[in-house]
PDB file of N, CA, C and O in Angstrom:
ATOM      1  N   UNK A   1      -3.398  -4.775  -7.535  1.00  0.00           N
ATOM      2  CA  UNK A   1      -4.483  -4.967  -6.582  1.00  0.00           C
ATOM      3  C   UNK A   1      -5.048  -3.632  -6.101  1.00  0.00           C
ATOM      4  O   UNK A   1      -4.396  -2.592  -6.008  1.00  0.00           O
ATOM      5  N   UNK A   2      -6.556  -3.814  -5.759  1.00  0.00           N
ATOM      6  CA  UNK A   2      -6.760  -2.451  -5.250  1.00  0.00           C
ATOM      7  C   UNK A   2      -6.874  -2.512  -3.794  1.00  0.00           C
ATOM      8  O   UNK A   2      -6.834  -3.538  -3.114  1.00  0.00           O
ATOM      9  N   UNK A   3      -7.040  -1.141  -3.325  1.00  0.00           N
ATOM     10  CA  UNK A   3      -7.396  -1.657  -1.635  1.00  0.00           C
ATOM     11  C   UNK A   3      -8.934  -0.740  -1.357  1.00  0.00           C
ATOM     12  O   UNK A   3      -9.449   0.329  -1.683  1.00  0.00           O
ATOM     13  N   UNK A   4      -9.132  -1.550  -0.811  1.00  0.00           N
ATOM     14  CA  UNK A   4     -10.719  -1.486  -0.417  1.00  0.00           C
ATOM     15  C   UNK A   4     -11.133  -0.450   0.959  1.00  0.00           C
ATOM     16  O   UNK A   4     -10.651  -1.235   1.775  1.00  0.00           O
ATOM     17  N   UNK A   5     -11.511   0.391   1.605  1.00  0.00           N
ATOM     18  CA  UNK A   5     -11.651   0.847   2.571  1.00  0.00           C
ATOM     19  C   UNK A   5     -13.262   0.691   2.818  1.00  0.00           C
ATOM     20  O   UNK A   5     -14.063   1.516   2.379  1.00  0.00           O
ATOM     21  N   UNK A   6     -13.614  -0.382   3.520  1.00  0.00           N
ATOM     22  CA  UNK A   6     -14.967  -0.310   4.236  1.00  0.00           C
ATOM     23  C   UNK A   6     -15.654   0.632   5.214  1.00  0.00           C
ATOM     24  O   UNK A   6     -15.105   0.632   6.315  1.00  0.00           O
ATOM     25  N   UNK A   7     -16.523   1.293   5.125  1.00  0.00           N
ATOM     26  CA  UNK A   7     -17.356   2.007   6.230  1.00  0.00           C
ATOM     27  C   UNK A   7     -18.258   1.404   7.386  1.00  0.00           C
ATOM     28  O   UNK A   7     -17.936   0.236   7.168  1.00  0.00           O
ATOM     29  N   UNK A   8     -18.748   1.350   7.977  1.00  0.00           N
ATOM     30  CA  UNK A   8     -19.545   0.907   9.220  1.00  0.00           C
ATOM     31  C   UNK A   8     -20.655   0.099   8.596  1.00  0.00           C
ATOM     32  O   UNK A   8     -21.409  -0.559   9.312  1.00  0.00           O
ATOM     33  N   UNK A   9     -20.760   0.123   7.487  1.00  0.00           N
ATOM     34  CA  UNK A   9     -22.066  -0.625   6.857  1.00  0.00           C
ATOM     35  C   UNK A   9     -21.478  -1.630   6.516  1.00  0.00           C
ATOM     36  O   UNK A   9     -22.240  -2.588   6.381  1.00  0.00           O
ATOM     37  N   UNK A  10     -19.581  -2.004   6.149  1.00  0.00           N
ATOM     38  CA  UNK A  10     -18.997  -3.024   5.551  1.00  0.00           C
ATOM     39  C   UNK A  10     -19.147  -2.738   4.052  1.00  0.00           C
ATOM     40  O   UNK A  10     -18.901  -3.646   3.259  1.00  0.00           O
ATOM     41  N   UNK A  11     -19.535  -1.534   3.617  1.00  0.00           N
ATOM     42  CA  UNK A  11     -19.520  -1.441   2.090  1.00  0.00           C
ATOM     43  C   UNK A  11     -17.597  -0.616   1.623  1.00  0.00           C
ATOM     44  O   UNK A  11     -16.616  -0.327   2.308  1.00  0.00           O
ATOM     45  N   UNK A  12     -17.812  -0.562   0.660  1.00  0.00           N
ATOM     46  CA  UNK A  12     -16.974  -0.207   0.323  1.00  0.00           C
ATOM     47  C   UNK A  12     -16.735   1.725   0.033  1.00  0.00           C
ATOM     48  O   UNK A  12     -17.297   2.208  -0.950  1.00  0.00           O
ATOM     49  N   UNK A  13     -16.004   2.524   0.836  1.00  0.00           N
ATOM     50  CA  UNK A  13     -15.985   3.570   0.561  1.00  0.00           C
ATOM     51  C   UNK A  13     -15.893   4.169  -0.756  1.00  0.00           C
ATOM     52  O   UNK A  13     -15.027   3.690  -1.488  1.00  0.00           O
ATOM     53  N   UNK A  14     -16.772   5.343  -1.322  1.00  0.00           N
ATOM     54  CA  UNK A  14     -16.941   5.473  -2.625  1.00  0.00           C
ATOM     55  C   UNK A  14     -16.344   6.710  -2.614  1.00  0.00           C
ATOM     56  O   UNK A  14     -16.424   7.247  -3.719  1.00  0.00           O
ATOM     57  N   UNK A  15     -15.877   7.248  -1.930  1.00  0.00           N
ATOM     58  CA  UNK A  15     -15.198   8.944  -1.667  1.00  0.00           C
ATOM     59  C   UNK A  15     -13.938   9.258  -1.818  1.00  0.00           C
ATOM     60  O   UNK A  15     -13.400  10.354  -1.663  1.00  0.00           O
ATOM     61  N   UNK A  16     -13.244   7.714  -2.292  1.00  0.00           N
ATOM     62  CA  UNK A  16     -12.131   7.924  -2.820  1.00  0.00           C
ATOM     63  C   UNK A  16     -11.557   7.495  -3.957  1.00  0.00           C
ATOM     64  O   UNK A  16     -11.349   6.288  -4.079  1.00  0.00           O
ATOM     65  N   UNK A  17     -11.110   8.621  -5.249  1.00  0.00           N
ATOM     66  CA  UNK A  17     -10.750   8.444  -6.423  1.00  0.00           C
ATOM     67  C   UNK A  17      -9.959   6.941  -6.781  1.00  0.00           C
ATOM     68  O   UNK A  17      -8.832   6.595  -6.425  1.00  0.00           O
ATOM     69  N   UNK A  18     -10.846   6.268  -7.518  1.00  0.00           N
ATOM     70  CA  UNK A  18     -10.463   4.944  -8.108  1.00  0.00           C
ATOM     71  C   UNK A  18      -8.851   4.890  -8.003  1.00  0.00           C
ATOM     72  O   UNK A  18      -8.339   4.067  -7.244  1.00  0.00           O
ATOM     73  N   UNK A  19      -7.958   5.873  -8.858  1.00  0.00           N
ATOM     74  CA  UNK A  19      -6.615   5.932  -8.923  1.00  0.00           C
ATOM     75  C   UNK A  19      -6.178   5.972  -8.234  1.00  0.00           C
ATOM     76  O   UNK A  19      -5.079   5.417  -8.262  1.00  0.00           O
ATOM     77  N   UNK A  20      -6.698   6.803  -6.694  1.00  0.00           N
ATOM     78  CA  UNK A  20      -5.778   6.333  -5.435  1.00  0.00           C
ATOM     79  C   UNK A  20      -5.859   4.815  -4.469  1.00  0.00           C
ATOM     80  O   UNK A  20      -5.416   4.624  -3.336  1.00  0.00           O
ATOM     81  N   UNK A  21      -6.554   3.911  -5.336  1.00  0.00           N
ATOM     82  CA  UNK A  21      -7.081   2.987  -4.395  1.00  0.00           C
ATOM     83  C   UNK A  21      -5.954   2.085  -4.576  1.00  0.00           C
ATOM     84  O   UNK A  21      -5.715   1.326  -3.637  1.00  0.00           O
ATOM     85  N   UNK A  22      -5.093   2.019  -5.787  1.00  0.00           N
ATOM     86  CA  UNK A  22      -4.751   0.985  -6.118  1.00  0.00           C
ATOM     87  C   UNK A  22      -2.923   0.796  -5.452  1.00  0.00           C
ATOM     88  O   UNK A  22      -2.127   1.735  -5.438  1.00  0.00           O
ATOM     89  N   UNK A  23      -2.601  -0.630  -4.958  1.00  0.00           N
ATOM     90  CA  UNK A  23      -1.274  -0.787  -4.186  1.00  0.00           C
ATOM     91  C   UNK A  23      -0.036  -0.741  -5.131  1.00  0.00           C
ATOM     92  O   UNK A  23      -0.023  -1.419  -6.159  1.00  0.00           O
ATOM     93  N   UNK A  24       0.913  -0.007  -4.806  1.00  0.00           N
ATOM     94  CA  UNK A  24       1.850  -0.094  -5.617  1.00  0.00           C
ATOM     95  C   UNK A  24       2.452   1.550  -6.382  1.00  0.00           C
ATOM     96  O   UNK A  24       1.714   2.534  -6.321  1.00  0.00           O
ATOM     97  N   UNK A  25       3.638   1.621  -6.962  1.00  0.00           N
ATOM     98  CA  UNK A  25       3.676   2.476  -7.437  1.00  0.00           C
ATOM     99  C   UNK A  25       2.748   3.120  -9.078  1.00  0.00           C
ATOM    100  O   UNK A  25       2.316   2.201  -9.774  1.00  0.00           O
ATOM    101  N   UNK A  26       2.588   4.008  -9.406  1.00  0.00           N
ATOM    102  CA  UNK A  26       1.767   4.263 -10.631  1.00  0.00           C
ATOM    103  C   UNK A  26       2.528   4.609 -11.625  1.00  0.00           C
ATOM    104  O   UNK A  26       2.072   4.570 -12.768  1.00  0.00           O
ATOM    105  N   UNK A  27       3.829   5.011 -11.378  1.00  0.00           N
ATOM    106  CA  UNK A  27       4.452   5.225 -12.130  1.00  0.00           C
ATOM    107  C   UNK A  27       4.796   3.684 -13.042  1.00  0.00           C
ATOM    108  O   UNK A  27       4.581   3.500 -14.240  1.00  0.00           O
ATOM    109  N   UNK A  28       5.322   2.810 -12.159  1.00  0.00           N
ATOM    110  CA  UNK A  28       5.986   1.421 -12.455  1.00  0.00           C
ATOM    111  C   UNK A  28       5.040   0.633 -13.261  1.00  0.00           C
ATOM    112  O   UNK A  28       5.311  -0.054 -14.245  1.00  0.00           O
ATOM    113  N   UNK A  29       3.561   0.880 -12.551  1.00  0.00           N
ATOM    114  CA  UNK A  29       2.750   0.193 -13.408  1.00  0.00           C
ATOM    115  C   UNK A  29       2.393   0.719 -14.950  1.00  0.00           C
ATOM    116  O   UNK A  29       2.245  -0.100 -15.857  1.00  0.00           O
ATOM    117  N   UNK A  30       2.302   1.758 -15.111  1.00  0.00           N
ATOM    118  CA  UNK A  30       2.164   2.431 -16.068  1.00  0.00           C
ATOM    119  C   UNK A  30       3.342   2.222 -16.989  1.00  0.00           C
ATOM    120  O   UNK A  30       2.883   2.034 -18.116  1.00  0.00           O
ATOM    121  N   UNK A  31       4.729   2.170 -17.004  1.00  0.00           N
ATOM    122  CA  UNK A  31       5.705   1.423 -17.437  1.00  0.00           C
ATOM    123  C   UNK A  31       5.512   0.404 -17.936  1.00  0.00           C
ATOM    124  O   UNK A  31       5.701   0.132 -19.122  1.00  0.00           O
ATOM    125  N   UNK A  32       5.089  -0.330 -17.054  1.00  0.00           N
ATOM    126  CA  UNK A  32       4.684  -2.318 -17.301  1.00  0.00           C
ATOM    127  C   UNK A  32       3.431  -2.190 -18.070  1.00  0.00           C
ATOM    128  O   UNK A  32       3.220  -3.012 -18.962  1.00  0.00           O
ATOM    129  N   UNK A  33       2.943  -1.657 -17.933  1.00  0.00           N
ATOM    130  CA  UNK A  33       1.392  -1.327 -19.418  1.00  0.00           C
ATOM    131  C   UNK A  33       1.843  -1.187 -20.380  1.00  0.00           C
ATOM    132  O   UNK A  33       1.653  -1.846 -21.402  1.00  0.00           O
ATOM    133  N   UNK A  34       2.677  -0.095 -20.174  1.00  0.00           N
ATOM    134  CA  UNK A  34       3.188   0.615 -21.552  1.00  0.00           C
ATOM    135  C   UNK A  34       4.045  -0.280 -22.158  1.00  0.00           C
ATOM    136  O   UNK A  34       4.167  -0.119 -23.372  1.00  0.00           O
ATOM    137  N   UNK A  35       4.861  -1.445 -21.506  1.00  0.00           N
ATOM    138  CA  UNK A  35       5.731  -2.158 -21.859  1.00  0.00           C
ATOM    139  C   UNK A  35       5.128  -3.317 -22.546  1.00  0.00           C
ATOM    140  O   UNK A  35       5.641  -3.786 -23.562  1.00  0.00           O
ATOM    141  N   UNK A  36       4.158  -3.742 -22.068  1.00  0.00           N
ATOM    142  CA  UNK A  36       3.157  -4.896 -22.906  1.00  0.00           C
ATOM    143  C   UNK A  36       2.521  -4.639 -24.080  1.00  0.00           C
ATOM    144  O   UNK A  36       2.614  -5.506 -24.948  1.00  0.00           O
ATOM    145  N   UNK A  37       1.782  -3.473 -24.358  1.00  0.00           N
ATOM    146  CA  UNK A  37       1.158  -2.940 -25.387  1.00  0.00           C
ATOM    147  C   UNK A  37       2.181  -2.883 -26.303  1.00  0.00           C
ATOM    148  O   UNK A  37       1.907  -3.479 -27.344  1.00  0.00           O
ATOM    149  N   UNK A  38       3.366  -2.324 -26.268  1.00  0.00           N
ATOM    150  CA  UNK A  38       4.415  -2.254 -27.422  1.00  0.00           C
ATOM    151  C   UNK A  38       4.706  -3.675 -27.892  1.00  0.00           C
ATOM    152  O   UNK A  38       5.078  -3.892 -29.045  1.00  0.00           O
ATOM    153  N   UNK A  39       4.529  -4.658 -26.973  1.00  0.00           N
ATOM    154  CA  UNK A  39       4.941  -6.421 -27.381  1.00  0.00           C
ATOM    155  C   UNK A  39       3.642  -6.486 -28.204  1.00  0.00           C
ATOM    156  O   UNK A  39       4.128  -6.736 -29.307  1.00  0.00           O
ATOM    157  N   UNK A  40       2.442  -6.432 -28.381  1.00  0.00           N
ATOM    158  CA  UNK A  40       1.523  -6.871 -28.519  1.00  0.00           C
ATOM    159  C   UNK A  40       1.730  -5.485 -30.327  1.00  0.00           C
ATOM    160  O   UNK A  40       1.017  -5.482 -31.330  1.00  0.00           O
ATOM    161  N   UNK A  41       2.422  -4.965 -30.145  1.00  0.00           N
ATOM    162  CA  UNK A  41       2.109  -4.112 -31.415  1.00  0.00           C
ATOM    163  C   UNK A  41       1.388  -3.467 -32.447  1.00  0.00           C
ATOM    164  O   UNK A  41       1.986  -2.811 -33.300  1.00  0.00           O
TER     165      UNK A  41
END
């Protein structure tokens, strides 16, 4: 999931790098990517 930070307009802040938006560790997910793609072969 990502997380969203709204500004005063209710939009969505654009000032912060896509990769930091997202919940969770990056390492783990990147694991679990890497772990599917090898099933899929």
């Amino acid at each position: 999931p990502l997380l969203y930070e709204l500004g005063d307009d209710m939009m969505p802040a654009e000032d912060i790098p896509l990769d930091s938006r997202y919940l969770g560790d990056p390492e783990a997910a990147k694991a679990a990517a890497e772990a599917v793609a090898r099933q899929a072969g």
